[in-house]
C-alpha positions in Angstrom: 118.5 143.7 74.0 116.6 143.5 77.4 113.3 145.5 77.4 113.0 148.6 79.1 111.5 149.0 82.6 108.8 151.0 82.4 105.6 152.4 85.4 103.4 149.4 84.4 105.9 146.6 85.0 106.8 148.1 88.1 103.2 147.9 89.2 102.8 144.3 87.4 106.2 142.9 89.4 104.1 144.1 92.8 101.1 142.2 91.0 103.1 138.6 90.4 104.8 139.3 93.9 108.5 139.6 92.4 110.8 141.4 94.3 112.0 145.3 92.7 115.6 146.5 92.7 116.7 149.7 93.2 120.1 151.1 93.9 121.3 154.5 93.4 123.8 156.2 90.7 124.7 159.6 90.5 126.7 159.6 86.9 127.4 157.8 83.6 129.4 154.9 84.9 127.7 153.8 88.2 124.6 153.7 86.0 126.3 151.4 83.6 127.4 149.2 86.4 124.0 149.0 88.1 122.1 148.4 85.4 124.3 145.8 83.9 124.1 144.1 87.2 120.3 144.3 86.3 118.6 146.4 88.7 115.2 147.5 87.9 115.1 151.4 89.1 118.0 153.8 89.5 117.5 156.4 92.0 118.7 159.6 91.3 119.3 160.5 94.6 119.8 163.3 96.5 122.2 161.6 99.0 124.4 162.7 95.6 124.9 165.8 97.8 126.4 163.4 101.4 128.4 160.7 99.5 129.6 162.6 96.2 129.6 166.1 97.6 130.4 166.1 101.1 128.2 167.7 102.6 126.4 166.5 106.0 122.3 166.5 104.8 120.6 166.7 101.7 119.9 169.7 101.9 121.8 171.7 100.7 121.6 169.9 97.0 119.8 172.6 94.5 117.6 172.0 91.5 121.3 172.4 89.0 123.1 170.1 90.7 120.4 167.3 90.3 119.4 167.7 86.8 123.5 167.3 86.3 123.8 164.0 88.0 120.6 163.1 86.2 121.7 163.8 83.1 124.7 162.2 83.5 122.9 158.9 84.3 120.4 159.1 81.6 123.7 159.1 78.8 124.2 155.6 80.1 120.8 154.7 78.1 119.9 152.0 81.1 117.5 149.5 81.0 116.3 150.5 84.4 113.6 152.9 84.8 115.5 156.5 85.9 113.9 157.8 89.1 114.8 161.5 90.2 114.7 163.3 93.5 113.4 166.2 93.7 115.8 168.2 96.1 114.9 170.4 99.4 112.6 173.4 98.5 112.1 172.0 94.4 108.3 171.7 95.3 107.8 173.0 99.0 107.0 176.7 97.8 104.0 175.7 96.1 102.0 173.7 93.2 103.0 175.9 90.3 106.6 175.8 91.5 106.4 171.9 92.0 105.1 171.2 88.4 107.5 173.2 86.9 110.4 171.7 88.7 109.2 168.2 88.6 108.5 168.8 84.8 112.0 170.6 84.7 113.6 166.9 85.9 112.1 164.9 83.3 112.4 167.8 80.1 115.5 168.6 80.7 116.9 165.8 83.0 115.8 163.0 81.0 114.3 161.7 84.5 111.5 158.8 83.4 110.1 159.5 87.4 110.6 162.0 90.3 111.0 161.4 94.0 109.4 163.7 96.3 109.3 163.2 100.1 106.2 163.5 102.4 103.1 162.3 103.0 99.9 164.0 104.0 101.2 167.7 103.7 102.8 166.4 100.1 99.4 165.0 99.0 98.7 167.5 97.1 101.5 168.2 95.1 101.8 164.6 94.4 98.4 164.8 93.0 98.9 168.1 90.8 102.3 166.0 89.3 100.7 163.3 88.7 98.1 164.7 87.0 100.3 166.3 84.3 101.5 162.8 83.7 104.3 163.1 85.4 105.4 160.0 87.7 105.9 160.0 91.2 107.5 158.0 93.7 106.6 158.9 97.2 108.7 159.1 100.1 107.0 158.4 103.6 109.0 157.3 107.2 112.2 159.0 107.8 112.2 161.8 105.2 116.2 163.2 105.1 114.8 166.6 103.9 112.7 166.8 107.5 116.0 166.3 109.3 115.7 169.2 111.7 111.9 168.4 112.4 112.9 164.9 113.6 115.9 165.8 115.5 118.2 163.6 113.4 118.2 160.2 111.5 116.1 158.7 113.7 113.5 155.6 113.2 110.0 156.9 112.8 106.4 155.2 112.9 106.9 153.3 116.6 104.4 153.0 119.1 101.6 156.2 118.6 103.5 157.5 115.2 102.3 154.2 113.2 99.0 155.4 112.3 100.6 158.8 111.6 102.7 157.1 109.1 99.8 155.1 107.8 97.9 157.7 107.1 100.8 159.1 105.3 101.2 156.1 103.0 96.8 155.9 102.3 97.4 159.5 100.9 100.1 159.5 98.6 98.6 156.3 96.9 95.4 158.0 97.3 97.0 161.6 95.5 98.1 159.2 92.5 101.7 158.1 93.6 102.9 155.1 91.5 105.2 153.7 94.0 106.3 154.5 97.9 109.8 154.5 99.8 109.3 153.7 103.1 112.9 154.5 105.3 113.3 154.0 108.9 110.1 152.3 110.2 110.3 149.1 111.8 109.2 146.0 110.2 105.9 145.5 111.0 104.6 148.5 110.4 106.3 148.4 106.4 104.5 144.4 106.4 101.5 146.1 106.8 101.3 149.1 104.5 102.7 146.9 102.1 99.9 144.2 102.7 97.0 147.9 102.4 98.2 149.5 99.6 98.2 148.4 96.0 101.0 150.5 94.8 104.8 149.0 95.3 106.5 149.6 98.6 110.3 150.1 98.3 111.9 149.6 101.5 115.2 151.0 103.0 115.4 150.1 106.7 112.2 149.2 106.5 112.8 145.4 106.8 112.2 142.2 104.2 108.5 142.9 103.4 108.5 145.5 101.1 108.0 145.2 97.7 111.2 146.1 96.7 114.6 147.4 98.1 117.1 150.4 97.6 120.0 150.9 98.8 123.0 153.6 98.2 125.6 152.2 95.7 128.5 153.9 97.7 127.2 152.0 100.9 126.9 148.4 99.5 130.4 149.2 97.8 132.4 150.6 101.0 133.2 153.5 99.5 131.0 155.9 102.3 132.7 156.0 105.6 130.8 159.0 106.6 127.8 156.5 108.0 127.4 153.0 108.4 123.2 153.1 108.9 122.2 149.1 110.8 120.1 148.8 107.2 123.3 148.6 105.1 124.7 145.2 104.0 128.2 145.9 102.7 128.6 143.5 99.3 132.2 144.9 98.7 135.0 146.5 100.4 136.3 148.5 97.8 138.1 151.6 99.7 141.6 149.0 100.6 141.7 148.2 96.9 141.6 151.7 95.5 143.8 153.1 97.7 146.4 150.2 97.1 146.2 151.3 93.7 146.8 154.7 94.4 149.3 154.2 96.5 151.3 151.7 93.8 150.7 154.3 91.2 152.4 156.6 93.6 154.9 154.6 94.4 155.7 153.9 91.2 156.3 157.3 89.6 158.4 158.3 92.0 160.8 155.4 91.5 160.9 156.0 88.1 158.8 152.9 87.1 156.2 154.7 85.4 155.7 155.5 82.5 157.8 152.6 81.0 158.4 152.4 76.8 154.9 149.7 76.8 152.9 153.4 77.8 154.7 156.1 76.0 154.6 156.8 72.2 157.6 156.6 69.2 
């Protein structure tokens, strides 16, 4: 039985300069899959709420919803360490609400990590989680949960918004995070926080030197036609194939060929 991923070999993979997986799983058998195809971290994520629920944003996801999907993932018992987002106003409203929300996700969720988007406004709720031992993955770049601020899903940190997003990554490393997503910044802006910083970067359109990348398991899969984002490399095309099968199973019971005597009982 492989060992389980756990905060120190996370930091320690950054240390020896081997890449980190991440994909995303939302329930009990995409978490078997991904972590039998041996990814490192599964992300809880909120885009549970885009590519499950249908919805256009994240943000309409509540606090239920992801402690559902979360526990669902955790029944798998993966190898991977189980990362958490923590969804739209879970920690906004304050510290005390924060902790008790974040400490809600790994209680009752079975989370091992949360997720929490933002950088210098977050800094201090990052630091009052982490100091109730709870670990925290930061979220800096294109934040989905600051959608309206930024207009859309739009690429952040160019020209005279780099040093914003800089100073964004310094102080959630600084507040205690133990790892930072960095989405939708050009390249070399991600080369270089990931050069500063001492905690893992995990890139998602944030080009190939992060410390690790995530991706959304319905995008690498082909199963989310909603958006096709530039950063996505599709590894399967599996919408054809499942609705062939549909469409045979279809097919078939209304010709009579299903069920034959092989699936029914004497």
């Amino acid at each position: 039985m492989q060992k389980k991923m756990t905060i120190p070999d996370i930091f320690l993979m950054k240390q020896e300069g081997r890449r980190i997986t991440m994909l995303t799983a939302y329930d009990f058998p995409f978490a078997r899959l991904v972590d039998q195809g041996g990814v490192d971290m599964i992300l809880v994520g909120d885009s549970a709420g885009v590519v499950v629920a249908g919805h256009d944003t994240t943000l309409p996801v509540t606090m239920d919803e992801m402690l559902y999907h979360t526990k669902s993932v955790r029944r798998a018992d993966p190898r991977a360490l189980v990362v958490a987002d923590m969804p739209f106003m879970s920690y906004q409203a304050g510290i005390e609400d924060a902790c008790r929300n974040c400490g809600r996700m790994i209680k009752e969720g079975g989370a091992e990590a949360v997720k929490i988007e933002g950088g210098v406004n977050m800094a201090s709720v990052i630091r009052a989680v982490s100091a109730i031992d709870i670990p925290v993955m930061a979220h800096i770049g294109l934040t989905p949960q600051s959608i309206h601020r930024m207009g859309g899903y739009k690429v952040q940190g160019r020209k005279d918004q780099a040093e914003r997003i800089m100073d964004d990554a310094r102080a959630v490393q600084e507040a205690g995070a133990f790892s930072v997503v960095l989405e939708g910044i050009p390249a070399p802006l991600a080369a270089r926080i990931t050069a500063e910083l001492s905690i893992p970067t995990i890139g998602i359109g944030a080009g190939p030197d992060c410390d690790g990348q995530v991706l959304v398991i319905h995008d690498i899969l082909g199963l989310c036609e909603k958006y096709s984002p530039k950063f996505v490399k599709r590894y399967a095309e599996l919408t054809p194939i499942i609705t062939e099968a549909v469409k045979t199973y279809v097919d078939e019971v209304r010709a009579g060929e299903f069920p034959t005597a092989e699936h029914s009982f004497n």
